[in-house]
N, C-alpha and C positions, 0 to 999 in steps of 0.2 A: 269398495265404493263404486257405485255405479251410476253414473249419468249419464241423462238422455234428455235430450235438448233440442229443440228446432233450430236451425240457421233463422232461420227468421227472423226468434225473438232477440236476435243480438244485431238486427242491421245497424247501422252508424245511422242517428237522429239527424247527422249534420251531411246531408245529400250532395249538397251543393260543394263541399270538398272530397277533391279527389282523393283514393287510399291510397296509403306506402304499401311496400311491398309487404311488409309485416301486418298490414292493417290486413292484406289481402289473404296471407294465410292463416292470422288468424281465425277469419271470419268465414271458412270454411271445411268442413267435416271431410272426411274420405271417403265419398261415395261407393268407392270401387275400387277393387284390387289392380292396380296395373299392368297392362300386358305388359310392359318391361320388366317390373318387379316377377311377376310370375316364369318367364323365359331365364332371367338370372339364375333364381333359383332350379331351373329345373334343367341348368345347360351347361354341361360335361365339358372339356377342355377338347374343344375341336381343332383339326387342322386348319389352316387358313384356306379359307371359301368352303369349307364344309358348313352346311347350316345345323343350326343347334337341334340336338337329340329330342325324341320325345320327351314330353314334360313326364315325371315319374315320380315315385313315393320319396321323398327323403325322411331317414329314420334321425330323432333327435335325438344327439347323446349330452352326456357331461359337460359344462361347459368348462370346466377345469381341465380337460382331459387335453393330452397333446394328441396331435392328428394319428398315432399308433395306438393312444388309446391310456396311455401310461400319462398319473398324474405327474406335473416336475417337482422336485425338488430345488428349483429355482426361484421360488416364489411360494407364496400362500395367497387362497382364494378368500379374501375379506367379507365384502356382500355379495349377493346373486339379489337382483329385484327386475320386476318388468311392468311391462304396461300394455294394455290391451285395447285396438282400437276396434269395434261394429262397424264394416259397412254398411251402407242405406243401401246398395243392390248388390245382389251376389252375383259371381259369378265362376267359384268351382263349385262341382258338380260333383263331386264324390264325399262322401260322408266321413268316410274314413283315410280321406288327403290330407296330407301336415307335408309340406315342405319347405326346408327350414335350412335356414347355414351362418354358420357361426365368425365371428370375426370379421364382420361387412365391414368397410367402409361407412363414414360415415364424418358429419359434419353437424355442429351445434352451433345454433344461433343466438345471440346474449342481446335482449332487449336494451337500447341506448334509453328509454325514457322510465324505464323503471328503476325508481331509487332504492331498490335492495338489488339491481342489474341481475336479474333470474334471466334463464335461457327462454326464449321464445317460439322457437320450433326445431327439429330436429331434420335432417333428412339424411338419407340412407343411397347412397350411392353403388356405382358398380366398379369391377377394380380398377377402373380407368376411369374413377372420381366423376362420373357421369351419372348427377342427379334422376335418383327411379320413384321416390317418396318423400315427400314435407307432410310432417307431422306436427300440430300446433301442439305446446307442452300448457293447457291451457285446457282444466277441468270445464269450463264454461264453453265453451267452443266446440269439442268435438266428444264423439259419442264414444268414450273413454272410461276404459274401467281399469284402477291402478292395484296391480293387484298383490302391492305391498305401498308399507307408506310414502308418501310421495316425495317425502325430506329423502328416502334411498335413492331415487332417480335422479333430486336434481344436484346431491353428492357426488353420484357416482360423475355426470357431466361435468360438476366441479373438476374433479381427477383427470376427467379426460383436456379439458382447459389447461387446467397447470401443465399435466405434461406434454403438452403442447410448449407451452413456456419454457420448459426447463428439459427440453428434449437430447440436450448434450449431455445431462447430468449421467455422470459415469456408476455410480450406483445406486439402491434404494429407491430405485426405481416406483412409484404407483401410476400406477396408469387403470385404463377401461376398456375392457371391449363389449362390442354389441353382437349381437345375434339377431336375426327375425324367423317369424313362423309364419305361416299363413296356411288357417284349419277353418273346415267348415261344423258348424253347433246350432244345432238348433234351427237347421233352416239358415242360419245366417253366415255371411262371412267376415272371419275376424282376423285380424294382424297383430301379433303380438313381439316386442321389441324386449329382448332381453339385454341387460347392464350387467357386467360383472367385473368388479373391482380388482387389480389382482396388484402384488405388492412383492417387489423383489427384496430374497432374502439377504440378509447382511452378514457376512461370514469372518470379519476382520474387523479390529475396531478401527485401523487404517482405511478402512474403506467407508467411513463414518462421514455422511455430508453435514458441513458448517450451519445451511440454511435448512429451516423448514418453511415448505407449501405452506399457502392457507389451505390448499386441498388435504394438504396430510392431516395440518391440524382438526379440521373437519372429521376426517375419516378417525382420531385417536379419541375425540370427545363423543361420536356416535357412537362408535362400535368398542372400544376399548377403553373405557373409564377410569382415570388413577383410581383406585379403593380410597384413597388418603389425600385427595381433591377434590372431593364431589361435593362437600357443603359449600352452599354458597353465601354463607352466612360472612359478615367483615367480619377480618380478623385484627386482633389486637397486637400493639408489638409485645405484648406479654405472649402472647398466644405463638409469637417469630420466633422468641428467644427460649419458651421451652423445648420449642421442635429441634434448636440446635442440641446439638451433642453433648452432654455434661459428665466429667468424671462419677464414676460410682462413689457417693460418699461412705459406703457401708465396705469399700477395699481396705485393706488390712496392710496389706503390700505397702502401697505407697511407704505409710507414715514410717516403715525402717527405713526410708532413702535415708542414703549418707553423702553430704558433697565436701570430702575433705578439701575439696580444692578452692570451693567458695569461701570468704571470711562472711557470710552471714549464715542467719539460719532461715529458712525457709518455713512458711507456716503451712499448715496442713492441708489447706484448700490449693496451695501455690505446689506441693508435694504429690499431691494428685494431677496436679495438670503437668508436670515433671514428666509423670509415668506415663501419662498420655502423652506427650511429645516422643517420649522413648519407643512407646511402641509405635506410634507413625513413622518412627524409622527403621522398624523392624528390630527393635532390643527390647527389654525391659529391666527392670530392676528385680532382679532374686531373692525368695525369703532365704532360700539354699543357700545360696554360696554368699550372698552380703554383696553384691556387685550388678552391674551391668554385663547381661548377656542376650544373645542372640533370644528372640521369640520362638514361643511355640506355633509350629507348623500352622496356618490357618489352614478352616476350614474347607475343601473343593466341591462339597455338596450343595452348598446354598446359591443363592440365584445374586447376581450381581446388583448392587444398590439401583433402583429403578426398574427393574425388570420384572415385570409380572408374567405370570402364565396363562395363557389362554388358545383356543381353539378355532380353527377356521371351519370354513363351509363343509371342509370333505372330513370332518372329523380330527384332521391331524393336530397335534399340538405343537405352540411354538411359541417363544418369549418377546415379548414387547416393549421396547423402552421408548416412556415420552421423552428424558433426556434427552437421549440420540436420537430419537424419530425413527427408526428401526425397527424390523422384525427380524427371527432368527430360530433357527430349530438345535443350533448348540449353543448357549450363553458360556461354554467354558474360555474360552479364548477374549472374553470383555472382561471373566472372574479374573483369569489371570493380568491381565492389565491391570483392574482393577489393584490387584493385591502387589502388584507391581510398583504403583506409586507409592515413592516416600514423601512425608512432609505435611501438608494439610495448611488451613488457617486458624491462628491461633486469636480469637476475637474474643478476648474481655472486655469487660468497662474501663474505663480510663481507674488506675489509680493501684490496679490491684493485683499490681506487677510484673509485667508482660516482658519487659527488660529483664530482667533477674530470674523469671522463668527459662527464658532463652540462653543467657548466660549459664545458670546451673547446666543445660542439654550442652552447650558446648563443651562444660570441664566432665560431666560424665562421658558423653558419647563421642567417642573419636574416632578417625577414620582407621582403619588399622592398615597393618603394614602391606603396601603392593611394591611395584617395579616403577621405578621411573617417570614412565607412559604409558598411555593407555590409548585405544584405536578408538574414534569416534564416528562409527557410523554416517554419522547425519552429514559430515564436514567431507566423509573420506580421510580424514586426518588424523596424525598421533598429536593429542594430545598431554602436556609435560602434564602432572599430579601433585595438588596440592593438597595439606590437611589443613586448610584455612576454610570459614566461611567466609563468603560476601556477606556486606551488609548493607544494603542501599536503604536511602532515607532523605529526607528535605535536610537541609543545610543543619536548621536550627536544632533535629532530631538527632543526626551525625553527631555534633555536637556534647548532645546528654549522653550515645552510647560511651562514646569515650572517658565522659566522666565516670557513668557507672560502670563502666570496667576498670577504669581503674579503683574504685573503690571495693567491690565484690570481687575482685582476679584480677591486682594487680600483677601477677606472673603472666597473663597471656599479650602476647607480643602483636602490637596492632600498628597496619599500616594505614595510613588517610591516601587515598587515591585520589589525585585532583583531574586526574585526566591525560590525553597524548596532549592537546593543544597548551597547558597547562605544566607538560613535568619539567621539572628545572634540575633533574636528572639523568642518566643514558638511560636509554628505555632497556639495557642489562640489567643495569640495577633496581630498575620496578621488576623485572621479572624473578630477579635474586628474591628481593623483595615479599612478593608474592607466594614461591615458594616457600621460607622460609616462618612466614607468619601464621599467629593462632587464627588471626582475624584484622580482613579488609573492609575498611568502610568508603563507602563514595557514597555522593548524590544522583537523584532522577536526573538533574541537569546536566552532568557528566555523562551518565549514561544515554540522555538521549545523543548527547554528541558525538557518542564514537559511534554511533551507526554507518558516520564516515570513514571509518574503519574496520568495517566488515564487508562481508561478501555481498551485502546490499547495497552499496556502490561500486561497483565493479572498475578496475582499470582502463582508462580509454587506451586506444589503441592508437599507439602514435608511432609516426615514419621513421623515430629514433629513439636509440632506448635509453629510458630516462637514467640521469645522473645517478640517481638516488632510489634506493628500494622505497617500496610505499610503506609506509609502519602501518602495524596489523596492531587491532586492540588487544591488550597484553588481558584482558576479560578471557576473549573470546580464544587463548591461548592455553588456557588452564583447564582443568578437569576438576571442578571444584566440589569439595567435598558438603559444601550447605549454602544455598543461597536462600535469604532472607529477605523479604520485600515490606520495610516498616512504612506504615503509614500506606498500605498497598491500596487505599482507596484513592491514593492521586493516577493511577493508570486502570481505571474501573473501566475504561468506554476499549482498553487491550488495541486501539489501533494507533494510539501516538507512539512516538520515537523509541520514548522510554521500556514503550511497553512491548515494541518489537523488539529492542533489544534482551530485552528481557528474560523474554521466552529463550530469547538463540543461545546465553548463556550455559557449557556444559557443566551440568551438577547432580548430582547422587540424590540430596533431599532440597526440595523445594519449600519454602515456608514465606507467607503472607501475614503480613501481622499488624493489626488493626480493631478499632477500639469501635467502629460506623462502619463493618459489613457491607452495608445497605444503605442506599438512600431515599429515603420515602418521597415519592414526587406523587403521591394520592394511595388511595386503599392498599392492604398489601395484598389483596387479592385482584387487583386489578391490573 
């Protein structure tokens, strides 16, 4: 795209008002290359009071390239795009002059009266942030020729904004850098500003940032497309509910499950989701042996749920998750996390026995036998070990587990947890307790209250030592073998009470169990 346009035809109709500073550069082309922009580039690292070298050829290399010439393995080169400005007078004088340097300085200007807020001029500085060039970003204004599409330039600016914003942020890094050239063609002299996107790579899932940029998001819908997002047609909640996950109904397996331990019988559709519960914890059920055993190996070949494959500027490949926001040149270390977690969410319709599925998983799959304790990394602590699940639920929910256990597993020994501020017991005894049982039940309510009994309220520090040891939540004391979260659509927004405690709970399989996933508050694609 190339325009060319007179200053002229764009004066301000309204004379009589003075222009803003913006008004002024827009309203203005780049006549001429600047003696300071020309001196910059052509001026070698002098002693001090040495005057700068003659002006000399700079050869332009890779913009991916590090200053030895070797591309990093620290990052991947997303887009390269630029833009080219004519001066109206020239003034190098060699045909074959390009002098050119990579990674200026630079600063972007964001229109306050434009409501989609686009950048309004750019200027290009020297390493002491001392303005050498303003450039209007404004096809109509100056004699500009963009010479990739113009949605890459004002992207790449995006990038360079957010990371401006988010300049702490410890990894996953996107940012921008610029380049300039200044060649003579044609009889004429041109400026040309290059953009290059660059995107640090993510090597840990630990190293996974919580937020995503609007610039990331930007750079994942331009350049890296889900395959399996891109219609944008509305979708139906028919259309929600067949994308989730559904037992094979052509599996053979299931329907020998045996649950001596349950007094009912399970139907076939309930039998298959059994076996799906079983292998989210890493078992299954055997045609072989007639029992519950450990899973066959997964696969280590395939690429982690979300993670597409694709290629950056310099040819290299590397995987991409819009989950995480992420790029990565090994996805094994997310596989394995991945294949790491136990548990899942178990979200049927109301009715069609989500209770009795859970139950059966408790009497088949049990914790097998360890030591005592166990070390828990996250606390620094030993942890005592229990083969109970938790079961957290609303009052009214609590409630019906207990009934149906005891009617489907009257043998399994179940404790009602009302809480520290609540037991009408020594806190020895919840812990005997605890240990000893098939299965714990408490409420959100409870649970969000012991958050005053964890390391989230820490002990104040007083001139004398207290009477009394602080009681620790007898939760967050156990290594639990399954924690269960019914009705886990009441901690959906994950930053109330409940829902931090939640998390901090230690547990082998995690499960969410919920009849409303999802709450539609407009399109599902929206």
């Amino acid at each position: 795209m190339n325009v060319q346009e007179d200053k002229a035809d764009h004066d301000d109709d309204d004379s009589s008002s003075s222009p803003s500073p913006e008004d002024e550069v827009l309203s203005s082309s780049v006549k001429v290359i600047p003696d300071e922009l020309i001196d910059f580039l052509t001026m070698n690292k002098n002693t001090p009071g040495e005057p700068p070298q003659k002006r000399r050829k700079l050869m332009t290399r890779s913009r991916s390239e590090a200053s030895d010439g070797h591309v990093s393995d620290n990052y991947i080169v997303v887009k390269q795009s630029s833009m080219e400005i004519r001066c109206t007078d020239t003034k190098l004088t060699s045909n074959d002059t390009t002098l050119s340097k990579q990674k200026v300085r630079f600063e972007c200007h964001w229109s306050q009266r434009s409501e989609k807020n686009e950048p309004s001029h750019i200027t290009i500085q020297d390493d002491n942030g001392k303005p050498l060039l303003t450039v209007p970003l404004s096809l109509e204004f100056t004699l500009m020729s963009i010479l990739n599409p113009f949605d890459d330039v004002l992207i790449s600016l995006a990038v360079a904004r957010d990371a401006q914003k988010h300049a702490r942020q410890s990894s996953s890094k996107l940012w921008t850098e610029v380049g300039i050239s200044l060649l003579k063609r044609d009889g004429s002299d041109y400026i040309q500003i290059d953009f290059t996107i660059k995107w640090e790579v993510t090597t840990h899932p630990e190293l996974i940032q919580p937020k995503k940029t609007d610039a990331l998001l930007k750079v994942l819908s331009a350049y890296f497309p889900e395959p399996n997002t891109t219609n944008l047609e509305l979708l139906s909640a028919q259309d929600f509910y067949k994308s989730a996950h559904c037992p094979d109904p052509n599996d053979e397996v299931p329907a020998l499950i045996e649950t001596p331990n349950l007094k009912s019988t399970l139907y076939p559709f309930q039998k298959r989701a059994v076996q799906w519960l079983l292998r989210r914890e890493g078992s299954e059920w055997s045609r072989e042996t007639g029992s519950v055993r450990e899973s066959q190996p997964q696969r280590t070949d395939q690429l982690p749920i979300s993670f597409i494959a694709a290629t950056d500027v310099e040819g290299r490949s590397f995987y991409v998750s819009h989950l995480f926001g992420i790029v990565t040149f090994n996805p094994s270390p997310f596989l394995e996390a991945e294949q790491g977690i136990k548990g899942g969410i178990l979200a049927e319709e109301m009715g069609l026995g989500k209770t009795i599925e859970m139950i059966a998983l408790l009497t088949l799959h049990t914790r097998p036998n360890q030591g005592p304790s166990i070390f828990n990394p996250f606390s620094g602590e030993d942890l005592q070990i229990t083969n109970a699940t938790l079961i957290i639920s609303p009052p009214s929910i609590s409630k019906q587990w207990i009934s149906e256990i005891k009617t489907h597993a009257p043998h399994l020994k179940v404790t009602y947890y009302q809480g520290i501020k609540n037991q009408k017991v020594p806190h020895t005894n919840t812990m005997e307790d605890f240990a000893t049982s098939d299965i714990v039940i408490t409420t959100y309510a409870v649970l969000a209250a012991e958050i005053n009994f964890t390391h989230l309220n820490p002990e104040r520090v007083l001139r004398r030592e207290p009477k009394y040891e602080r009681p620790k939540s007898p939760l967050m004391q156990f290594s639990w073998w399954r924690v269960c979260l019914d009705e886990a659509q009441m901690v959906e927004s994950g930053v109330s009470k409940a829902a931090t405690v939640a998390r901090m709970i230690p547990r082998i399989n995690a499960w969410a169990i919920t009849g409303t996933p999802i709450r539609l508050r407009g399109p599902l694609n929206s």
